[in-house]
C-alpha positions as CSV (number, residue, x, y, z in Angstrom):
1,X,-19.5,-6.6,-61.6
2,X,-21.9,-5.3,-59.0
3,X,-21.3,-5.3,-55.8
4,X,-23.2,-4.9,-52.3
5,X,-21.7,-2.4,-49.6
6,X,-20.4,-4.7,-46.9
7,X,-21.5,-2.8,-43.1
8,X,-18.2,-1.7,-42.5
9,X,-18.3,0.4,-45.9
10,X,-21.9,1.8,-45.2
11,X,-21.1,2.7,-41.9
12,X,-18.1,4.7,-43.2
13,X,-19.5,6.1,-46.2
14,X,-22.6,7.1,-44.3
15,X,-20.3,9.2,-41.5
16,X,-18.7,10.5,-44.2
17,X,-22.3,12.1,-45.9
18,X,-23.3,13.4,-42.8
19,X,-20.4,15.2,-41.9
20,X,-20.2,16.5,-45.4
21,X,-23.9,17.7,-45.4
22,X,-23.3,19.0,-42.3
23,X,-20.7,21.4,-43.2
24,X,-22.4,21.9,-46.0
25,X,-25.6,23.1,-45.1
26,X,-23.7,25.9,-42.7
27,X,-21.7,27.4,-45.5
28,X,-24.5,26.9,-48.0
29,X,-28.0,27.1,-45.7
30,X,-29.8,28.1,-48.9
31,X,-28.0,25.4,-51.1
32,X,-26.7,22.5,-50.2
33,X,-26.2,20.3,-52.7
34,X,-26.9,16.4,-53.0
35,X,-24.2,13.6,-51.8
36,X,-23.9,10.2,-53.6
37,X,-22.6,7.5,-52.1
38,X,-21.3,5.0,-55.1
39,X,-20.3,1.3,-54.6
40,X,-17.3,1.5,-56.6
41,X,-13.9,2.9,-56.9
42,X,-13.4,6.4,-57.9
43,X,-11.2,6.7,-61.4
44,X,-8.9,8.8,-59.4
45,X,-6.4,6.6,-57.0
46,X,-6.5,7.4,-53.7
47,X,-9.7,9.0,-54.1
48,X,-12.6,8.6,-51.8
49,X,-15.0,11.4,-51.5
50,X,-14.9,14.4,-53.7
51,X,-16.7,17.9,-55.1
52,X,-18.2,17.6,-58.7
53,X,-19.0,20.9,-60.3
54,X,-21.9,21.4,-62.8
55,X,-19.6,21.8,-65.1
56,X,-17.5,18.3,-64.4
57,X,-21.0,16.5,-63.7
58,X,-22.2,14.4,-66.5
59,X,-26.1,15.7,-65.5
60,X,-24.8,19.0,-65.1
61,X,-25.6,19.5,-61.3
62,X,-23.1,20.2,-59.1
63,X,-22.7,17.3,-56.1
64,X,-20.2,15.3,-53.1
65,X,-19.3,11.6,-54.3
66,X,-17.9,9.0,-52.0
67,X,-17.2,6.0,-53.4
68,X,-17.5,3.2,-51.0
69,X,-15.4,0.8,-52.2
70,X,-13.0,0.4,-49.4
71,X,-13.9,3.5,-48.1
72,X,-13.7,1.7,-44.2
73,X,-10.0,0.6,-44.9
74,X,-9.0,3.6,-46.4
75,X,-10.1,5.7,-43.1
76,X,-8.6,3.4,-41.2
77,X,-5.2,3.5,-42.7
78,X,-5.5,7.1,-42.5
79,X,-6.0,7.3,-39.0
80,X,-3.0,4.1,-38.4
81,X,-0.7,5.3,-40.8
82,X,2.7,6.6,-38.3
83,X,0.1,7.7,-35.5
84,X,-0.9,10.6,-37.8
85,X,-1.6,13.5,-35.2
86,X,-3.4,16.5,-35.7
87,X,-1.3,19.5,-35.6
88,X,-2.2,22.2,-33.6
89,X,-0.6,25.8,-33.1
90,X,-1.2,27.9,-29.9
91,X,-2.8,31.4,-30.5
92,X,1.3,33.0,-31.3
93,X,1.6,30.6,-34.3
94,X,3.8,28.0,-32.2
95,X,3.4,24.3,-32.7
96,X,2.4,22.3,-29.7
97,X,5.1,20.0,-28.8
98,X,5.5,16.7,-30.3
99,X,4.8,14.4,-27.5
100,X,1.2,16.8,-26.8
101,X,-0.2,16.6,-30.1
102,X,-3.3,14.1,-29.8
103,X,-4.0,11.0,-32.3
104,X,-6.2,11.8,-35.3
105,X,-9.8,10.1,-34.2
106,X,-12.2,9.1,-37.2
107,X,-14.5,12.0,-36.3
108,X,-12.0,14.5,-36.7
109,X,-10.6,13.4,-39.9
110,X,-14.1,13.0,-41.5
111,X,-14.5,16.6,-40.5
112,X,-11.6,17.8,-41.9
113,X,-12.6,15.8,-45.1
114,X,-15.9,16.9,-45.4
115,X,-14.2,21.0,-44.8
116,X,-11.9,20.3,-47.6
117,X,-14.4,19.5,-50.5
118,X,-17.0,21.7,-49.2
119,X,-13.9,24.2,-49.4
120,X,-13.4,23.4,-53.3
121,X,-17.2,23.9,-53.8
122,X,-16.6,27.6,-52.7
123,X,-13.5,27.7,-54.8
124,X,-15.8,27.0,-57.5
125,X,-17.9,30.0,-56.6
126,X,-14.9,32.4,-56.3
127,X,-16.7,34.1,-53.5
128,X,-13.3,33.2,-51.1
129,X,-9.9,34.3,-51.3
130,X,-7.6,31.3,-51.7
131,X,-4.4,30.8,-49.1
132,X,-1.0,30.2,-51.1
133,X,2.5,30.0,-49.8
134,X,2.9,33.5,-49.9
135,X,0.1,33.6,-47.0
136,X,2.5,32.3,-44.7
137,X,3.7,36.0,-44.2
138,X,0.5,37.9,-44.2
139,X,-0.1,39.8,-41.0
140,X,-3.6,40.3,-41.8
141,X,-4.2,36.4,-41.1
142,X,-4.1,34.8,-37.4
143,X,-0.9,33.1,-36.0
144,X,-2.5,30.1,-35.9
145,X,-3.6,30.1,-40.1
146,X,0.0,31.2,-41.1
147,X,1.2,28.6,-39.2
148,X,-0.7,26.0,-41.0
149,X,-0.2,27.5,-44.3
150,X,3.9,27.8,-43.4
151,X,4.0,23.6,-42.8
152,X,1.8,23.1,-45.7
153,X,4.3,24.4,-47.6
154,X,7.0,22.7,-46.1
155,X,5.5,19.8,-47.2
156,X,3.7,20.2,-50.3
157,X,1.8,17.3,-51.8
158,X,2.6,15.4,-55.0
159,X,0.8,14.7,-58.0
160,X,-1.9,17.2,-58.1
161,X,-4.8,18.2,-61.2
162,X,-4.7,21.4,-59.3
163,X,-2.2,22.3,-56.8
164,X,-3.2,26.1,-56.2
165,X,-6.9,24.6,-55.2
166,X,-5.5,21.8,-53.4
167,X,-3.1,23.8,-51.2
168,X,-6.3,26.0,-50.2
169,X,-8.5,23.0,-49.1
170,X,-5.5,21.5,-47.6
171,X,-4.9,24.3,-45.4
172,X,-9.0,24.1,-44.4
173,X,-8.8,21.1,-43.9
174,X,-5.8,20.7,-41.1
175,X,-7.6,23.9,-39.4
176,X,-10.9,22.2,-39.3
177,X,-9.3,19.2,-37.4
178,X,-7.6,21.6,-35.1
179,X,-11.1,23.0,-34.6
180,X,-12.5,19.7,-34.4
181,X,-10.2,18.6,-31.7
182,X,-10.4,21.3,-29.4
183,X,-14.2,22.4,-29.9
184,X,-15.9,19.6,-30.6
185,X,-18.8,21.4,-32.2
186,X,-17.8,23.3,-35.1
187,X,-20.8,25.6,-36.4
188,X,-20.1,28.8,-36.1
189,X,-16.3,28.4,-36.4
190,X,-16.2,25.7,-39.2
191,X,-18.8,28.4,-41.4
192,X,-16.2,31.2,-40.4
193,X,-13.1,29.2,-41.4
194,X,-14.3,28.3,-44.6
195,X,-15.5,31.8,-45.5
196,X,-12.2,33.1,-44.5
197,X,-13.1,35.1,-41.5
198,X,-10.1,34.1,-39.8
């Protein structure tokens, strides 16, 4: 059964594209790839928005789907769901207090989306170094990134194709909304973070 986007939909699905082109275009200037927005669901539950390799691609180009379908609600719930916050570290690795953490907006999360599958399309290039559990201890990295990787793996998510990938983009993506938050425009840092020049 076909079905139309409703406004709420296209206006989501269309923040969503242009954050992810966005980030895109600074980590790839010289090839960014094409974004589809699809009006169904994705065959994946849970999933909205995602990085097809050439490889994965029925056409055999690589490309960003978001699949509208809900995509609005989804968001939403995101952003309601126990007053997610976005977790920020001071420049020694230390959380900021409960209480001073601010509320996840919808611009922040989209960016931190649209960082996390542009992350997994340089996975696919192996032109990055990946952040695992073990990066929790490496000096080499700021305070601020080994604190991130240290709660991602205090809580580790569930039911992953692959969880070494998903760590890595996870870990990008909670930076990128720390970055987000406190900087507001994210060029030269979002390009840095996701090439690892921490």
């Amino acid at each position: 059964m076909k079905r139309d986007f409703s406004p709420q939909e296209w206006e989501a699905a269309s923040l969503l594209a242009r954050a992810l082109g966005g980030v895109d275009q600074l980590v790839f200037p010289e090839n960014p790839i094409k974004i589809l927005i699809i009006k169904q669901r994705s065959g994946n539950i849970g999933e909205k928005v995602g990085y097809v390799s050439s490889e994965d691609s029925t056409d055999g180009e690589e490309r960003y789907n978001i699949y509208a379908y809900g995509i609005d609600r989804y968001l939403e719930a995101i952003i309601k769901r126990s007053q997610k916050v976005v977790v920020m570290f001071d420049d020694q690795g230390r959380m900021v207090e409960l209480e001073d953490l601010p509320l996840l907006t919808l611009k922040v999360l989209v960016i931190g989306t649209a960082a996390h599958e542009v992350r997994h399309r340089l996975q696919g290039y192996r032109r990055i170094r990946m952040f695992g559990p073990a990066d929790a201890d490496n000096e080499t990295l700021s305070p601020r990134t080994r604190a991130h990787i240290g709660l991602r793996k205090r809580f580790p998510a569930s039911e992953q194709r692959d969880p070494a990938r998903e760590f890595d983009a996870k870990v990008i993506e909670l930076l990128a909304e720390e970055i987000c938050y406190e900087e507001g425009d994210l060029k030269e840092n979002m390009a840095n973070l996701l090439l690892n020049k921490d």
